[in-house]
N, C-alpha and C positions, 0 to 999 in steps of 0.2 A: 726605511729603518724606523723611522716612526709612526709609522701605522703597523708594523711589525710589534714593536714594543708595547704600542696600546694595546692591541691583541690580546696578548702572552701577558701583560699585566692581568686586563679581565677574564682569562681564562684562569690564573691563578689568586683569584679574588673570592672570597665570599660574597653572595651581592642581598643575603639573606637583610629583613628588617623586622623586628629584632634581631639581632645576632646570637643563638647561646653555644657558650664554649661548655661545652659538658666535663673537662675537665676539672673546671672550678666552681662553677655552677655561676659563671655570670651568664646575665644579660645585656647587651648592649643594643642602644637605640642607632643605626646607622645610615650614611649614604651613600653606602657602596654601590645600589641598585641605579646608582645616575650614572650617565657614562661621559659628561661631555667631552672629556679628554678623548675617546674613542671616536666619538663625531665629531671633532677639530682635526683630528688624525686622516679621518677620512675625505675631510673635505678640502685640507691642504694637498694631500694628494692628487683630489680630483683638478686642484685647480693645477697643479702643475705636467699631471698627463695633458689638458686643457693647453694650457701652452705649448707643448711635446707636440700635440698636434698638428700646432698652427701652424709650427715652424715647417712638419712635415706635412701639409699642405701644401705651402707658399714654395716647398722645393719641388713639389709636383706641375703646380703651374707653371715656375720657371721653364724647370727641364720641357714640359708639353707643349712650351708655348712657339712665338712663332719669331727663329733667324735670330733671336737676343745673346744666344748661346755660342752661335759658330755651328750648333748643328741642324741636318736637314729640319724646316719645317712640320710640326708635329711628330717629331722623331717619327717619320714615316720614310722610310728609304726610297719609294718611287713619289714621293710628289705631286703636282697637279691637285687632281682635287681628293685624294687621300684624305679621310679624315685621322689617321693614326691615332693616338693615344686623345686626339680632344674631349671623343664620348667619354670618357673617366675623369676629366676634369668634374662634370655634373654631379657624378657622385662622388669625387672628392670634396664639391662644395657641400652638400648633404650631410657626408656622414659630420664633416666640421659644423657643421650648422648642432647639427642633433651635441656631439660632445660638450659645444659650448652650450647648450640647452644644459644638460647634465650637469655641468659645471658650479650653475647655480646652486645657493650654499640651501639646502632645506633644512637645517637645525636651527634655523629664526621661525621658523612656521609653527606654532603651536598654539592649543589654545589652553587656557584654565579648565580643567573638568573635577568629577567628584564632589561637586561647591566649592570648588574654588580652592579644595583641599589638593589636588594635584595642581600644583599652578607653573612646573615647566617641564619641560621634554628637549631631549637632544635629538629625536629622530636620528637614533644609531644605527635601525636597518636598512632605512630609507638611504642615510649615508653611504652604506658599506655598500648597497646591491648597485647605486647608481656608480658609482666608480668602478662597479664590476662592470656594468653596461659600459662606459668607457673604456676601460680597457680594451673590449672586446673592438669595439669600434677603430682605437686607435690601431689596434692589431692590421684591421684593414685597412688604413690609409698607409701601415710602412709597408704589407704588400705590394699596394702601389706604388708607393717610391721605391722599391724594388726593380720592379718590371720596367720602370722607367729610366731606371737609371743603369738596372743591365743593358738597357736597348742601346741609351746613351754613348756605354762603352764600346758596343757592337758597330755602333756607328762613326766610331773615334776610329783613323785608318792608323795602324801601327804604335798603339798604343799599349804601353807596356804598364802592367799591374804590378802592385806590391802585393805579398802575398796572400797579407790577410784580405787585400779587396779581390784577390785571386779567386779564393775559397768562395769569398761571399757571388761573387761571380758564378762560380760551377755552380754554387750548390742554387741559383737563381734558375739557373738553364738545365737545370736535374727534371726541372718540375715546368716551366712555362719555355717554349722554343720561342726563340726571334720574333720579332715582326715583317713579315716579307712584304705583305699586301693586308690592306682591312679586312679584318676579323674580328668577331665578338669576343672580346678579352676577359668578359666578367668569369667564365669557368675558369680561365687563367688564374686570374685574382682569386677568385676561389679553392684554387690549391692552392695556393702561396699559401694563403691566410690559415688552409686548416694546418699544414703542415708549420705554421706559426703558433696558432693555439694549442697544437696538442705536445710541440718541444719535440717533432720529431727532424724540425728543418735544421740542420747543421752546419755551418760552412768549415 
């Protein structure tokens, strides 16, 4: 909501310097054209998709990890030396690596230019595109805690869902089938995630 707000302010802003209102025939000398508020907006966000992350990281390792849970080792139904879901840990550690990279705030970065006649910046696109890049990235790590924790359930014998984890359930196994035996998951994860970015995944 408020990086929504900041938006829909600067879109409804003059950010002209001078200002002239033709109405009256004034002139004003302005700041409209600085946005920090829109780059504070953005980088509060970024840090808190940033944590959204982490959290859904750290439920990825759980769940993939080994016997802590009560279920099969590497949620792999046959065992031995199955590696089931571990190859996604790797790039579960990656894509969290890269987000908290993003995270860092670039509206402290600037330098004096013009002689010293510009002397600061909010790096407002810088802001906005790298929380897009987060986004996108986060998109792909709740893929995988998807897949992982549909597998979870599949592997829970006689366990009964509330509805809404029911939906979220079906509509998980609409697009990625079980885990029988190792397989390269990353196409898996790769439907998940478009069908996440483009808002057509529904439970």
């Amino acid at each position: 909501d408020q990086a929504r707000q900041a938006v829909e302010i600067e879109l409804n802003a003059a950010a002209d310097n001078p200002l002239v209102l033709g109405d009256d025939d004034t002139v004003l000398s302005t700041g409209n054209f600085h946005t920090p508020s829109l780059s504070l907006a953005f980088e509060t966000l970024s840090l808190a998709i940033a944590q959204c992350a982490a959290a859904c990281a750290a439920r990825f390792i759980q769940l993939t990890g080994s016997g802590r849970n009560g279920l099969p080792k590497y949620l792999s139904p046959v065992g031995g030396a199955s590696a089931g879901f571990v190859p996604l840990q790797k790039t579960v550690s990656a894509i969290l690596a890269a987000i908290r990279h993003r995270a860092n705030p670039v509206m402290l970065d600037f330098l004096q230019v013009s002689e010293g006649v510009e002397d600061h910046a909010t790096q407002a696109p810088l802001a906005v595109s790298k929380c897009a890049d987060m986004i996108v990235l986060w998109q792909r790590l709740i893929a995988f805690e998807l897949m992982a924790a549909a597998q979870a359930v599949d592997l829970r014998d006689g366990l009964t869902l509330a509805p809404g984890t029911a939906g979220i359930h079906a509509a998980v196994r609409a697009l990625v089938a079980p885990l029988r035996e190792d397989r390269a998951l990353g196409i898996d994860a790769e439907a998940l995630y478009a069908a996440l970015a483009t808002g057509t995944w529904l439970p």
